[in-house]
KOLTOR-153252 format. One record per residue (C-alpha): residue number from 1; residue in three letters; chain; x, y, z. Coordinates in pm, 1 decimal, always signed. Layout:
@nuvo: NUM bavex: ala semi: A u: X v: Y w: Z
...
***
This chain:
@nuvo: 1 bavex: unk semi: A u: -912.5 v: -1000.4 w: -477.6
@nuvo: 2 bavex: unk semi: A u: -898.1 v: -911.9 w: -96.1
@nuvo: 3 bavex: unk semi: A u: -557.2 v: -826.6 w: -111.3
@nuvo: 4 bavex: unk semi: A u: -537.9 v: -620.9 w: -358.2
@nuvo: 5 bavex: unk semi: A u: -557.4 v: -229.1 w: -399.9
@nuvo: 6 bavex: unk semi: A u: -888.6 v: -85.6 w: -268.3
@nuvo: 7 bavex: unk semi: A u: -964.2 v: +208.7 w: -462.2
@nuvo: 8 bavex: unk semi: A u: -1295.9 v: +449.7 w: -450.2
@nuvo: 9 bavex: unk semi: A u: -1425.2 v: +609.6 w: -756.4
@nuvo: 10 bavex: unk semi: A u: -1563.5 v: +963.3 w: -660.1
@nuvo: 11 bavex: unk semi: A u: -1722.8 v: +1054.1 w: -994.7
@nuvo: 12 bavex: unk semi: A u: -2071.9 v: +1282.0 w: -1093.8
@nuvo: 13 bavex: unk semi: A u: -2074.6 v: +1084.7 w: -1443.5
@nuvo: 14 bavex: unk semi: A u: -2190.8 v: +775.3 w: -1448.4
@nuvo: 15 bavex: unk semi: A u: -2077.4 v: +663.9 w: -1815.8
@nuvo: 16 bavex: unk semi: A u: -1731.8 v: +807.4 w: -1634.0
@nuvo: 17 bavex: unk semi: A u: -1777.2 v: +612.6 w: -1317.3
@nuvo: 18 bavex: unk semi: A u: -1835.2 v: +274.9 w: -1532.4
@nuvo: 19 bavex: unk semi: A u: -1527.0 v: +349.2 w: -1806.1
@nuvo: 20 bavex: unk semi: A u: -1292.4 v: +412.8 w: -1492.1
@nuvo: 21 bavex: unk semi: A u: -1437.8 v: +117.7 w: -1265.4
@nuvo: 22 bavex: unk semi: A u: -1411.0 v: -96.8 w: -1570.8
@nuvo: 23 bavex: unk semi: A u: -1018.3 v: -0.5 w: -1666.4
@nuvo: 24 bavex: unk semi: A u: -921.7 v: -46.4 w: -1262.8
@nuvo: 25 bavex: unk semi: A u: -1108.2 v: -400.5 w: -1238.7
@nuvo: 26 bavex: unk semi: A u: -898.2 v: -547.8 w: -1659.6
@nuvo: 27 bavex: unk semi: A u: -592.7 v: -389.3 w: -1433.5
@nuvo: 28 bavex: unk semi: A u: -708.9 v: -636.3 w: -1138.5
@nuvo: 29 bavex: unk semi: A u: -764.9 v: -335.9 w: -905.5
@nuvo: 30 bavex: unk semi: A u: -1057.3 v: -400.0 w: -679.7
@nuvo: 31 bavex: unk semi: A u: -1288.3 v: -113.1 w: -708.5
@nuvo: 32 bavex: unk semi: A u: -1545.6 v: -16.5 w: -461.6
@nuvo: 33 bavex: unk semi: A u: -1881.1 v: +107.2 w: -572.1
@nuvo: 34 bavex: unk semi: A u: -1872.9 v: +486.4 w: -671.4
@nuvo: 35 bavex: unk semi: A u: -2008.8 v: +727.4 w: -518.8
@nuvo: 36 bavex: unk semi: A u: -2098.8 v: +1096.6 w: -676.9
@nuvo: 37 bavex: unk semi: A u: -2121.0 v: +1352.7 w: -412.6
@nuvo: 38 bavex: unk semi: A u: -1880.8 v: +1469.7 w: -90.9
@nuvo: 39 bavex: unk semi: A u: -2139.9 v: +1315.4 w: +106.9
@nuvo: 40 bavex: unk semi: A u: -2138.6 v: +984.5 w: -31.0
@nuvo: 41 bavex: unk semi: A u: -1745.5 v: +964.7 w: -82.9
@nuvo: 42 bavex: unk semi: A u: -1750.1 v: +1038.1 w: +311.9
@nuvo: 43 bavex: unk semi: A u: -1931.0 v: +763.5 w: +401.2
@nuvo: 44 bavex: unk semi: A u: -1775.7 v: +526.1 w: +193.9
@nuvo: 45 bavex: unk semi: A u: -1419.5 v: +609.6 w: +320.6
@nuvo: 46 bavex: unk semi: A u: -1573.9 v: +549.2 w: +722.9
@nuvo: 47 bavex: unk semi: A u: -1743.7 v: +254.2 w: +575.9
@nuvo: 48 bavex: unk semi: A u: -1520.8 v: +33.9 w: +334.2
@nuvo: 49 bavex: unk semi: A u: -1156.7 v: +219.5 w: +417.5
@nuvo: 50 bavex: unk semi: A u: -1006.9 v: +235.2 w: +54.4
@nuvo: 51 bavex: unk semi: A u: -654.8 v: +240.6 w: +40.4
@nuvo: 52 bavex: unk semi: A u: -672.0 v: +496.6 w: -279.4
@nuvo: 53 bavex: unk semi: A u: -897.2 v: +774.8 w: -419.7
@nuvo: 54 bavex: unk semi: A u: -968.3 v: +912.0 w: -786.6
@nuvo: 55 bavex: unk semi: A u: -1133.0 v: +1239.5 w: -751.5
@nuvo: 56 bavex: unk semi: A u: -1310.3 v: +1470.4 w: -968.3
@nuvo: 57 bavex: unk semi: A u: -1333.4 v: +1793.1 w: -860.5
@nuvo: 58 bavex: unk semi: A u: -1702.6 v: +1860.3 w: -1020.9
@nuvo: 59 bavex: unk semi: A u: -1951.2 v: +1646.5 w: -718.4
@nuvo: 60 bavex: unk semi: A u: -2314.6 v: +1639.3 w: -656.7
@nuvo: 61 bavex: unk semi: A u: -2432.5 v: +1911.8 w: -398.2
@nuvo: 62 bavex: unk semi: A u: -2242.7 v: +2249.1 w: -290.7
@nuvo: 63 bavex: unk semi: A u: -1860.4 v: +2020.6 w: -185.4
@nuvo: 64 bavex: unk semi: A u: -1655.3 v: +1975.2 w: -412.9
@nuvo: 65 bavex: unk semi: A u: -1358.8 v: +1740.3 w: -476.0
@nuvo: 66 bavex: unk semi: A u: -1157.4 v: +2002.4 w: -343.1
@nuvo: 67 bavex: unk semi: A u: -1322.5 v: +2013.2 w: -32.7
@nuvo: 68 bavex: unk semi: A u: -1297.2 v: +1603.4 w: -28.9
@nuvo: 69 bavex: unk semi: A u: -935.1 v: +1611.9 w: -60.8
@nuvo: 70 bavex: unk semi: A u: -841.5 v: +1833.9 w: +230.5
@nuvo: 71 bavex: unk semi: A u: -1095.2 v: +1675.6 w: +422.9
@nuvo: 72 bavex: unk semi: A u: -878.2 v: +1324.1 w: +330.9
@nuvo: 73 bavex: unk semi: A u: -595.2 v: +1520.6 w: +420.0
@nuvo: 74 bavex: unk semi: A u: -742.3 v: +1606.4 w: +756.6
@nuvo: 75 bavex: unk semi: A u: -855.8 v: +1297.6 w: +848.5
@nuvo: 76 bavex: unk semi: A u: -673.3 v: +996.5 w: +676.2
@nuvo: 77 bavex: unk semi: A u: -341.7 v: +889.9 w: +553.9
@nuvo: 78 bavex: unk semi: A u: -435.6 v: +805.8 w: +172.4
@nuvo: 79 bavex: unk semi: A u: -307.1 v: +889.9 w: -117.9
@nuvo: 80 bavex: unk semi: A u: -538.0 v: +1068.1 w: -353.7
@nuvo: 81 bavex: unk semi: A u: -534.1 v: +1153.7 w: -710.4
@nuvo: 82 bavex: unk semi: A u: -763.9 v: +1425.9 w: -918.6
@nuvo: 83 bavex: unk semi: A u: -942.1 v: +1260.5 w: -1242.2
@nuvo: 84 bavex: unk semi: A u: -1122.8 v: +1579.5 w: -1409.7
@nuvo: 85 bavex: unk semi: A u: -1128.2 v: +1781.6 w: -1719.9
@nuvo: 86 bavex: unk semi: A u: -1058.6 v: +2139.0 w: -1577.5
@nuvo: 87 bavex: unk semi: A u: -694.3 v: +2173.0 w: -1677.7
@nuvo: 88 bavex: unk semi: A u: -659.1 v: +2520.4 w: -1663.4
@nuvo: 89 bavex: unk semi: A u: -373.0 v: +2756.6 w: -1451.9
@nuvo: 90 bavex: unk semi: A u: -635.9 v: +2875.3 w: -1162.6
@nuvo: 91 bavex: unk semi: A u: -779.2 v: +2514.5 w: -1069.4
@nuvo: 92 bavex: unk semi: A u: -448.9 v: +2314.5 w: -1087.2
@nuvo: 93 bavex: unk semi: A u: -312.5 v: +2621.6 w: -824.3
@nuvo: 94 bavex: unk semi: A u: -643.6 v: +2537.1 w: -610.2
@nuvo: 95 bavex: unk semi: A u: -567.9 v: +2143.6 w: -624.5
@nuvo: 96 bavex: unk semi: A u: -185.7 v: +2197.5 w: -539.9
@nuvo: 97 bavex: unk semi: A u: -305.9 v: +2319.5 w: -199.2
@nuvo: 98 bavex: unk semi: A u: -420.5 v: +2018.4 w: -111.8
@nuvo: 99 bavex: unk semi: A u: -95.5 v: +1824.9 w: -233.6
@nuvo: 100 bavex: unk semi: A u: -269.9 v: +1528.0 w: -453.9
@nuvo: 101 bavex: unk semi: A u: -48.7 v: +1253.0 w: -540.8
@nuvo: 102 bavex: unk semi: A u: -140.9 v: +1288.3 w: -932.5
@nuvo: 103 bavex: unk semi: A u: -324.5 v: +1464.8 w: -1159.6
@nuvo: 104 bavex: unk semi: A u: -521.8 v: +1269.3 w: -1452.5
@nuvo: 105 bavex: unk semi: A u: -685.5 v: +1511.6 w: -1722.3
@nuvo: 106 bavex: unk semi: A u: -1040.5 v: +1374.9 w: -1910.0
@nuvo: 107 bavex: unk semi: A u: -1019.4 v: +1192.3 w: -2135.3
@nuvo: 108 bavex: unk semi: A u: -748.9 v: +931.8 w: -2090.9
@nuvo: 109 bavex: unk semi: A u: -662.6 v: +627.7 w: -2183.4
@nuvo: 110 bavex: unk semi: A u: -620.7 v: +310.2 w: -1956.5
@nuvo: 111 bavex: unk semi: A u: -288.1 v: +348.3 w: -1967.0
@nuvo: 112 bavex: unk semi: A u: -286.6 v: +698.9 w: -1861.4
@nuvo: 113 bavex: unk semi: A u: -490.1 v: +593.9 w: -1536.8
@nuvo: 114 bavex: unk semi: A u: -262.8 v: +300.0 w: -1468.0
@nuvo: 115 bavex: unk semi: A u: +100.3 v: +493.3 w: -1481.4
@nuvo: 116 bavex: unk semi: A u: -48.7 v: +786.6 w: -1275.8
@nuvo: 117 bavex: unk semi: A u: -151.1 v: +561.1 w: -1010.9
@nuvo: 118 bavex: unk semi: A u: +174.5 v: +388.2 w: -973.5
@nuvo: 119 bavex: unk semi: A u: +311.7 v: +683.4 w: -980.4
@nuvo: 120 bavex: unk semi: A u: +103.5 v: +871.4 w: -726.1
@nuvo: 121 bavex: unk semi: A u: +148.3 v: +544.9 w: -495.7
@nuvo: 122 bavex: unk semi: A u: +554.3 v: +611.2 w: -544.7
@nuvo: 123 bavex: unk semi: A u: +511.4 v: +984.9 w: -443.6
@nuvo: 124 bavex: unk semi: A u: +298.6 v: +874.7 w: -164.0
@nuvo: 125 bavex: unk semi: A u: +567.7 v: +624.9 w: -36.5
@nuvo: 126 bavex: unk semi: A u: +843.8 v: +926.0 w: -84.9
@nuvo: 127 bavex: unk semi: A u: +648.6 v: +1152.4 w: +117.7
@nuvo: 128 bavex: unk semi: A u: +666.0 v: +887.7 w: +426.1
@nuvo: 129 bavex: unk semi: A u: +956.5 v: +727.7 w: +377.3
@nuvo: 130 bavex: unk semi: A u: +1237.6 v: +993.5 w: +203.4
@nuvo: 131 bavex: unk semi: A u: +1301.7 v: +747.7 w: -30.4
@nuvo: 132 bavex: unk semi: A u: +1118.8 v: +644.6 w: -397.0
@nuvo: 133 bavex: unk semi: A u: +1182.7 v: +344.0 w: -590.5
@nuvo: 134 bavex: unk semi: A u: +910.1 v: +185.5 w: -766.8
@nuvo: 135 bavex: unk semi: A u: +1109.5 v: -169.1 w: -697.6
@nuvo: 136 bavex: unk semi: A u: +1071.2 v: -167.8 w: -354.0
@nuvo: 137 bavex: unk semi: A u: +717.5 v: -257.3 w: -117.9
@nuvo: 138 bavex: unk semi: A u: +538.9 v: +86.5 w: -20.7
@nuvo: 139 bavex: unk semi: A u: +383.6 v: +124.9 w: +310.1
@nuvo: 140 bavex: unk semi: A u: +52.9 v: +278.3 w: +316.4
@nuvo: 141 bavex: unk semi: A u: -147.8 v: +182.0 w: +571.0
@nuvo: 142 bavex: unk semi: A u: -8.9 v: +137.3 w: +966.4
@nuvo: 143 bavex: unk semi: A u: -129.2 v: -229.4 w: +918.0
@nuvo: 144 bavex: unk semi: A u: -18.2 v: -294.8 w: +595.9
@nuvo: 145 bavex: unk semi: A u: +245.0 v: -315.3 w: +298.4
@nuvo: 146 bavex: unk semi: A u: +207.0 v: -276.4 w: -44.7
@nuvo: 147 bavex: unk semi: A u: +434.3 v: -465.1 w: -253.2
@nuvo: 148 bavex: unk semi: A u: +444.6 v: -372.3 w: -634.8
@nuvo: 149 bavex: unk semi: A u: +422.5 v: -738.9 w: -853.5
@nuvo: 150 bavex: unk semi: A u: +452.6 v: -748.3 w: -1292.5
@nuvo: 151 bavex: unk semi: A u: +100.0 v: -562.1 w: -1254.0
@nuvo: 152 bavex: unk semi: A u: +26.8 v: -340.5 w: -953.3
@nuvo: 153 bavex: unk semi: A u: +64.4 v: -307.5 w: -588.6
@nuvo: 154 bavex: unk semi: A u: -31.4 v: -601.2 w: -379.2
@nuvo: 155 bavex: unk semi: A u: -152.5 v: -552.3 w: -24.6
@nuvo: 156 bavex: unk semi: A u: +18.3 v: -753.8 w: +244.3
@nuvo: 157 bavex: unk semi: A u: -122.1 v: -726.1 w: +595.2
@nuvo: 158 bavex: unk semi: A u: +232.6 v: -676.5 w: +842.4
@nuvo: 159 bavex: unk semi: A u: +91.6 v: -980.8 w: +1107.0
@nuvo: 160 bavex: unk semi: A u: +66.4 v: -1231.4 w: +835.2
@nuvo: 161 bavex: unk semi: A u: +422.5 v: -1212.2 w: +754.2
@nuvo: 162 bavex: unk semi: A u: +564.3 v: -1520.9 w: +860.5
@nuvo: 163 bavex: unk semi: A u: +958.0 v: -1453.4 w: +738.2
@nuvo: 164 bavex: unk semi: A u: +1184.5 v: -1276.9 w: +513.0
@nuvo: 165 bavex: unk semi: A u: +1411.5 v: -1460.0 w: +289.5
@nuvo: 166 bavex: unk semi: A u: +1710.5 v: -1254.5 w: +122.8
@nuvo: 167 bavex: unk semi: A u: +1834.3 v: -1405.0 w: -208.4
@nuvo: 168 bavex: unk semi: A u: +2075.1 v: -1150.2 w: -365.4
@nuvo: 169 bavex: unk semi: A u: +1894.4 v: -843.3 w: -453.5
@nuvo: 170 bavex: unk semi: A u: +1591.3 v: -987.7 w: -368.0
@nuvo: 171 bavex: unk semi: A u: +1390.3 v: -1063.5 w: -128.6
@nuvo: 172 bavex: unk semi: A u: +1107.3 v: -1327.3 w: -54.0
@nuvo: 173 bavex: unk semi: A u: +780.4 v: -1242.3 w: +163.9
@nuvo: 174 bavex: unk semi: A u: +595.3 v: -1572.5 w: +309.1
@nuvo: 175 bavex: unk semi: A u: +272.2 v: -1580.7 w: +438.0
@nuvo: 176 bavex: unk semi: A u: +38.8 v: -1863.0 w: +544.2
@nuvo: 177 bavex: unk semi: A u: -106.4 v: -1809.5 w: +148.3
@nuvo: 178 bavex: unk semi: A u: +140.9 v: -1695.1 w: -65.2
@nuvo: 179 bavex: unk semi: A u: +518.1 v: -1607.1 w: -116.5
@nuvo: 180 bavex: unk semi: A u: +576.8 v: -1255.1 w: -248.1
@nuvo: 181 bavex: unk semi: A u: +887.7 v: -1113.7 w: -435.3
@nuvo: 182 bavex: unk semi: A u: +980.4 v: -796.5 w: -419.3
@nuvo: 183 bavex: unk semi: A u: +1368.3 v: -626.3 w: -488.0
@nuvo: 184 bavex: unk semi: A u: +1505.5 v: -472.2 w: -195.5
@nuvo: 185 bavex: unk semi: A u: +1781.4 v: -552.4 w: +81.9
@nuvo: 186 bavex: unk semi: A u: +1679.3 v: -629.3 w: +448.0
@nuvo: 187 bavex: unk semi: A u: +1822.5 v: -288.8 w: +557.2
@nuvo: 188 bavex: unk semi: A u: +1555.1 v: -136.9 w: +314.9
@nuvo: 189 bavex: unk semi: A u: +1307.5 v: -325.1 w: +375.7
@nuvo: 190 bavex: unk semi: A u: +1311.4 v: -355.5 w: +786.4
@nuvo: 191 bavex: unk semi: A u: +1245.4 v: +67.3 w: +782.2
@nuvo: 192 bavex: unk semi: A u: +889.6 v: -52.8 w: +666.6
@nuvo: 193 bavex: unk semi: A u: +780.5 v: -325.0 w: +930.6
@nuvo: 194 bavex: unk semi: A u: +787.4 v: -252.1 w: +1312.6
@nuvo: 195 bavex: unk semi: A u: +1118.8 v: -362.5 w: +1505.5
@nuvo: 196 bavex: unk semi: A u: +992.3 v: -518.9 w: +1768.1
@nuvo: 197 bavex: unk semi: A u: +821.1 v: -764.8 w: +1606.2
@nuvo: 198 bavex: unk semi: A u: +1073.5 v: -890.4 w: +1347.9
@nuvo: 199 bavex: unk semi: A u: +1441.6 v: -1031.6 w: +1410.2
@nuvo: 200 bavex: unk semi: A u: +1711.6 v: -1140.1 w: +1184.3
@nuvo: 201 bavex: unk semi: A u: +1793.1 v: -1536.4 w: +1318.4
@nuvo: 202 bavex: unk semi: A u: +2040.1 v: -1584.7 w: +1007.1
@nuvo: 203 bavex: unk semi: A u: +2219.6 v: -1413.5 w: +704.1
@nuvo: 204 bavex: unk semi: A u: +1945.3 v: -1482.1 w: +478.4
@nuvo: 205 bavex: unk semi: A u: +1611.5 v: -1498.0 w: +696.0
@nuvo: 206 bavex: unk semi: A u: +1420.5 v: -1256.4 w: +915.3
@nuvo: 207 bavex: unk semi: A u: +1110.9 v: -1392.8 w: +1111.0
@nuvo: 208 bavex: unk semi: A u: +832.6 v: -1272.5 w: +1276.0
@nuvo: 209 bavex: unk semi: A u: +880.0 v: -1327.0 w: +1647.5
@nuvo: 210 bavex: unk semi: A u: +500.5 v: -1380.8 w: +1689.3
@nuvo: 211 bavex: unk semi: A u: +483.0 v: -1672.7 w: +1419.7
@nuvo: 212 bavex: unk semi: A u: +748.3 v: -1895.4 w: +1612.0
@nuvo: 213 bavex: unk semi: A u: +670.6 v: -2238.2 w: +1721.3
@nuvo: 214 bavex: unk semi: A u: +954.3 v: -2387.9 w: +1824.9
@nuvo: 215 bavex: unk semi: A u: +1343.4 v: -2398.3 w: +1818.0
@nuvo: 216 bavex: unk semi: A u: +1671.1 v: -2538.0 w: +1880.9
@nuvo: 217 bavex: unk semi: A u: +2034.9 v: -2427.6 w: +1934.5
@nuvo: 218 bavex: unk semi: A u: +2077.9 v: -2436.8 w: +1536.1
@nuvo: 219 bavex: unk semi: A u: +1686.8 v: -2406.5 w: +1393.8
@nuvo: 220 bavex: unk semi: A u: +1358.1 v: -2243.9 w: +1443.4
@nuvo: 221 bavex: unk semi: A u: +1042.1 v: -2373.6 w: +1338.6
@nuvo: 222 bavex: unk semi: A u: +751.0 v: -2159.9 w: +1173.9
@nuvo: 223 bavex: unk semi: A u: +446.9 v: -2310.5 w: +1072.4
@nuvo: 224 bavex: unk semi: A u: +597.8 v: -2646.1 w: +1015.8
@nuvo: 225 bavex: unk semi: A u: +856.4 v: -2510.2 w: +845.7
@nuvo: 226 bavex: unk semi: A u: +1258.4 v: -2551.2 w: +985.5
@nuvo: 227 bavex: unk semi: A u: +1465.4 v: -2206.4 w: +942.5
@nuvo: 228 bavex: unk semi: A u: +1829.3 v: -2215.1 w: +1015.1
@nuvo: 229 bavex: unk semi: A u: +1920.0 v: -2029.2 w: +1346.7
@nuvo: 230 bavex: unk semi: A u: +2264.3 v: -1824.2 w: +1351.0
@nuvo: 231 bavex: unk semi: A u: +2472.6 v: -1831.4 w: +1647.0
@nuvo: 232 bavex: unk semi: A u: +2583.6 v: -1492.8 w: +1622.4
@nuvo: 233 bavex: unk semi: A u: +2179.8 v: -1437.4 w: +1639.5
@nuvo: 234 bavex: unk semi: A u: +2073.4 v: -1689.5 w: +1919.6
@nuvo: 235 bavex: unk semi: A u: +2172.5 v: -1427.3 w: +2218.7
@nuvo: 236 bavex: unk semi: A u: +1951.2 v: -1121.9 w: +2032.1
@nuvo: 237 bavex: unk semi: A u: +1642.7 v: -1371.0 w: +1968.2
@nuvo: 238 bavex: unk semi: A u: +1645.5 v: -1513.7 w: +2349.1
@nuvo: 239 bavex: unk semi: A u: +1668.1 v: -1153.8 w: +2492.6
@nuvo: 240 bavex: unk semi: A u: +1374.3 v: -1041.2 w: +2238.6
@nuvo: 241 bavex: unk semi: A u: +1174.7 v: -1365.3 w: +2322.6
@nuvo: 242 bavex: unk semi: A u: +1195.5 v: -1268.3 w: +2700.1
@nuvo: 243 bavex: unk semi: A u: +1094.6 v: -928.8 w: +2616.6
@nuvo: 244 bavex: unk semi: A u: +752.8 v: -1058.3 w: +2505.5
@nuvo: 245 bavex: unk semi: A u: +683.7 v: -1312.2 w: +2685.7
***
């Protein structure tokens, strides 16, 4: 459950807290352990770094979740997304201030929660990137990728990429633990990883520089693994290797 998306429940209600925290975990969310007050939601962003927030804008104590989100917006790159019952003209004007990435209105259905966090994490990924397609991997953290699978978003941490493969419209992610799928073109997905530390050696494969072990005038080796080296590559992949090095 590591890699999946980390997401902090800052909720006054308890029977609330549980209905949400149980919806997010049958939707194989991981859900950190929620927290009622601006205080509290503070400390748990310092302390366990979520990669999302649901927000009510009732709290414990004077703050309220409007106060919480600009102080997100202040401090951290995360997307954020209101979960409250106040639906009227003069609170959803105070909550566009602080540009949420969704709006979720009590009560809702599991369903509800799930489409307006795929959605929020696909305005999120607009606002960064100038582009929105819920097909392609969404960069939210400097660190990390999120890639979206049959179910949700799936972190990927950038250094454990090991290579790229293209296949059509598609392409595949390897890591030491898993191979990922996501659809997407190099040219898309390269504006999401950092340049210098990925190269194309081939047509169909992209590594990343720091993962190479080994290779000849017509392969490269990765974690045991032989990947076909381009000619019309070799030149840019010596002169990058020299960089490092």
């Amino acid at each position: 459950m590591n890699n999946q998306l980390k997401i902090l429940i800052v909720e006054d209600e308890p029977f609330v807290a549980m209905d949400m925290s149980d919806m997010l975990e049958k939707m194989e969310y991981q859900v950190l352990q929620t927290v009622g007050s601006y205080e509290e939601a503070v400390q748990s962003l310092e302390a366990n770094r979520p990669d999302f927030v649901l927000i009510d804008i009732n709290l414990e104590g004077k703050k309220t979740g409007i106060d919480l989100a600009n102080f997100i917006r202040e401090k951290y790159s995360l997307p954020f997304v209101y979960v409250t019952s106040h639906s009227d003209k003069e609170t959803v004007q105070l909550t566009k201030q602080t540009q949420p990435n969704g709006y979720v209105v009590k009560p809702f259905e599991a369903a509800d929660l799930y489409t307006t966090i795929e959605s929020a994490l696909a305005n999120y990924n607009m606002g960064r990137t100038g582009t929105a397609s819920s097909e392609t991997p969404t960069k939210m953290l400097s660190d990390s990728l999120f890639v979206k699978t049959d179910k949700n978003f799936v972190k990927i941490k950038i250094d454990d990429i090991l290579w790229l493969q293209s296949d059509g419209n598609y392409l595949y992610l390897f890591t030491d633990k898993k191979k990922s799928i996501v659809r997407s073109t190099f040219k898309d997905f390269m504006q999401n990883l950092p340049v210098a530390d990925f190269i194309q050696i081939h047509k169909s494969y992209i590594v990343n520089i720091h993962k190479i072990d080994s290779f000849t005038h017509d392969e490269l080796s990765i974690h045991n693994t032989q990947l076909p080296l381009s000619r019309f590559y070799k030149d840019e992949l010596l002169n990058k290797l020299n960089r490092v090095l």
